[in-house]
C-alpha positions as CSV (number, residue, x, y, z in Angstrom):
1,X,96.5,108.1,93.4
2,X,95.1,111.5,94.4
3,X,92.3,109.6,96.0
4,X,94.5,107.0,97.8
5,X,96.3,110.6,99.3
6,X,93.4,112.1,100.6
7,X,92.0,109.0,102.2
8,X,94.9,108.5,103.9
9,X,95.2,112.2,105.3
10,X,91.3,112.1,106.0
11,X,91.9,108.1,107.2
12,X,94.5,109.4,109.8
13,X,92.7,112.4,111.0
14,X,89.9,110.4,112.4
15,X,92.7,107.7,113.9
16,X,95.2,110.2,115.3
17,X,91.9,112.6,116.7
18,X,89.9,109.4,118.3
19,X,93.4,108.2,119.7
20,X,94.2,111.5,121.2
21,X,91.0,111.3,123.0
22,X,91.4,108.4,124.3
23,X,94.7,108.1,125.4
24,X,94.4,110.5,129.0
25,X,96.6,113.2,129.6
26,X,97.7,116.4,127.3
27,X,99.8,115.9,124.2
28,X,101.2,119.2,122.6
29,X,101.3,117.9,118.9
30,X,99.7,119.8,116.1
31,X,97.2,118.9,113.4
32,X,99.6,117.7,110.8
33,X,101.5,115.2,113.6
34,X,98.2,114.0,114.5
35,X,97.1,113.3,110.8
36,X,100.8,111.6,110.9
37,X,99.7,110.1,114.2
38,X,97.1,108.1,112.5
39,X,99.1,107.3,109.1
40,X,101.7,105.6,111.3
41,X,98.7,104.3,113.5
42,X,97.5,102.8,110.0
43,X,100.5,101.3,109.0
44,X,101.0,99.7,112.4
45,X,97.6,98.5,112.7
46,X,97.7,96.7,109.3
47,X,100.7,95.5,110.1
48,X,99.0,93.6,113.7
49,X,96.2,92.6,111.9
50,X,98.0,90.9,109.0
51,X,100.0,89.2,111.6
52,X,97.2,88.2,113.6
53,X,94.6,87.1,111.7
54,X,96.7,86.8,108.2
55,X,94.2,89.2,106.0
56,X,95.3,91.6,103.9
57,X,93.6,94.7,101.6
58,X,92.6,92.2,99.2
59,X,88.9,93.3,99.8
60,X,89.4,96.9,99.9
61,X,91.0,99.5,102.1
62,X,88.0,101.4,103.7
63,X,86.8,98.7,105.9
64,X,85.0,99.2,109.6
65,X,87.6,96.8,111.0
66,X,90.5,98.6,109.0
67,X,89.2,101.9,111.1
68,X,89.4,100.0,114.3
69,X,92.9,98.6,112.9
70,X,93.7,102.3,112.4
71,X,92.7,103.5,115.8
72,X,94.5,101.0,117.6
73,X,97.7,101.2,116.0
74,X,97.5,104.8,116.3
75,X,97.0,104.5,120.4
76,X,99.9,102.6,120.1
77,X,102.2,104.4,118.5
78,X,100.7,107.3,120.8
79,X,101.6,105.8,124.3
80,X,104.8,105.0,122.6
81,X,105.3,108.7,121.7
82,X,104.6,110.0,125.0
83,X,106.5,107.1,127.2
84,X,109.9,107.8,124.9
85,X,109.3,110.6,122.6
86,X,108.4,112.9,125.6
87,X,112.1,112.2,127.2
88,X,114.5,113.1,124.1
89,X,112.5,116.8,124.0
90,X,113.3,117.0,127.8
């Protein structure tokens, strides 16, 4: 259970950091709501890819597409942040 944890954390680091870059523009979130960033980003990109092409984590979690799963949903949720998230601080 530990090990599912830390993978996740370490998971949505790399998703919520390569999202951040690549989405242009400043965002003023911190290192936990980035590693949050890519947790959601996780969830959301599983969620597309079981939709889309009907797989699942039978196979295992760390997979290269899983990563790219990741790093999508966390752009995602990302431009979602900054187009309504942005407005309810304002």
């Amino acid at each position: 259970m530990i090990g599912f944890i830390l993978g996740m954390i370490l998971i949505g680091l790399v998703a919520g950091a390569i999202a951040r870059l690549v989405v242009p523009g400043k965002q003023n979130i911190s290192i936990p709501m980035t590693i949050l960033l890519g947790v959601i980003g996780s969830i959301v990109g599983g969620f597309l890819g079981k939709l889309i092409f009907n797989k699942d984590a039978a196979n295992g979690f760390f997979q290269t597409s899983g990563l790219i799963g990741s790093i999508i949903g966390a752009i995602i949720v990302l431009l979602l942040w900054i187009k309504f998230g942005s407005k309810a601080r304002r």
